[in-house]
C-alpha positions as CSV (number, residue, x, y, z in Angstrom):
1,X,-47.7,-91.2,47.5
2,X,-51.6,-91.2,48.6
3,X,-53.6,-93.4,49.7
4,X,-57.7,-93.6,49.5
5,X,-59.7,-95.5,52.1
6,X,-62.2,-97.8,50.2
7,X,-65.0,-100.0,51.6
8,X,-64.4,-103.3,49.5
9,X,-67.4,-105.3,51.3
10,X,-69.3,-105.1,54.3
11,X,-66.5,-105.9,56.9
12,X,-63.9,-105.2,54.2
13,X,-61.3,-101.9,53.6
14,X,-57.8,-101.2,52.1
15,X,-56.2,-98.0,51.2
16,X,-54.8,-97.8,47.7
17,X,-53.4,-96.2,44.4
18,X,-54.9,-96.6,41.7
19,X,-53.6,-94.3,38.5
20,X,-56.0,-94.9,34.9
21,X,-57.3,-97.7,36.2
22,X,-54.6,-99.7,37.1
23,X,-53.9,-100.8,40.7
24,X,-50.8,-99.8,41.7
25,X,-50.3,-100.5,45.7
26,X,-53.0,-101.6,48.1
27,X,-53.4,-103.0,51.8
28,X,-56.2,-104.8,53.2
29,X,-57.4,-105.9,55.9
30,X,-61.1,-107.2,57.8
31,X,-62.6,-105.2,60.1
32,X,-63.3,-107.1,63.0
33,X,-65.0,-105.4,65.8
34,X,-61.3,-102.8,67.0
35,X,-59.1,-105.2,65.2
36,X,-57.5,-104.9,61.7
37,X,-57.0,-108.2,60.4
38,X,-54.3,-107.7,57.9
39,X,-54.8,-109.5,55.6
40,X,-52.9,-108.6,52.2
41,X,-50.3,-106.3,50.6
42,X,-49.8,-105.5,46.9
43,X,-47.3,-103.2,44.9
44,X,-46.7,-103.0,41.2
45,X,-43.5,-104.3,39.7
46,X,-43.6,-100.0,38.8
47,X,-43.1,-99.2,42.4
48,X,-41.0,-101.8,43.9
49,X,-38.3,-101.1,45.9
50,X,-39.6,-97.4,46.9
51,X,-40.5,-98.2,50.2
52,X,-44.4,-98.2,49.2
53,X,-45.2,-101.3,51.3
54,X,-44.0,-99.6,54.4
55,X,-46.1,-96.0,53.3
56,X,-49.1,-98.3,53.1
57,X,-48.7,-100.0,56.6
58,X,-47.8,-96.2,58.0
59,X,-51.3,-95.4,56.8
60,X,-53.0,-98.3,58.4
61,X,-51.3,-97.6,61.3
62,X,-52.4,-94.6,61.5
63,X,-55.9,-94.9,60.6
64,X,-55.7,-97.7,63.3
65,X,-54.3,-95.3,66.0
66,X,-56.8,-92.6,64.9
67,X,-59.6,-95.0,65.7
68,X,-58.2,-96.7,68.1
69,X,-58.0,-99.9,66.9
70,X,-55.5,-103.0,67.0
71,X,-54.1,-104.3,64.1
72,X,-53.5,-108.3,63.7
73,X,-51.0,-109.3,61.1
74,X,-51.7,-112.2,58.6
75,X,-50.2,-110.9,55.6
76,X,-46.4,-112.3,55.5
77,X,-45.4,-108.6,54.8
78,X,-46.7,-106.9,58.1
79,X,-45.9,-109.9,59.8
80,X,-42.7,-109.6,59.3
81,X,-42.6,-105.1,59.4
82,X,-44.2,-106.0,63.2
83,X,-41.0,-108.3,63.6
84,X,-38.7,-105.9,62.5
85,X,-39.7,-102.8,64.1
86,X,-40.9,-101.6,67.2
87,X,-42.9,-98.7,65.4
88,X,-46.2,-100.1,65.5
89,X,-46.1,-101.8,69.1
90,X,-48.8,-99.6,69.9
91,X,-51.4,-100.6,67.7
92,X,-50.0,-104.5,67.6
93,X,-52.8,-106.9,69.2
């Protein structure tokens, strides 16, 4: 599945998937400074249980190492993704 960066507000971003106008996964988060405030993770009754929560935060993640930023979890799913796994130590602040 892809993802598009969008610019929600000023200090505002999330990737999503949107298909004819109806939001279908998305992760956001606050840019503050080099840290990703994580703040909120959605998937569509369509796509649960695919796995599309975890291709969103593998995004972030990424995005976040390309930049070279840290990432802050707030939202109960990467929260508990950043318990679970030791993937995304690297970009953990």
């Amino acid at each position: 599945m892809e993802f598009q960066l969008q610019q929600l507000a000023e200090n505002k971003f999330a990737f999503l998937n949107e298909q004819a106008g109806e939001k279908l996964a998305e992760i956001t988060w606050q840019q503050n400074g080099s840290v990703m405030v994580m703040d909120h993770t959605y998937v569509s009754d369509k796509l649960r249980g695919q796995g599309v929560a975890k291709q969103l935060l593998d995004q972030a993640a990424s995005y976040a190492r390309e930049n070279g930023y840290k990432m802050k979890a707030v939202c109960s799913y990467v929260v508990a993704a950043f318990e679970k796994s030791d993937a995304y130590n690297d970009v953990k602040q």
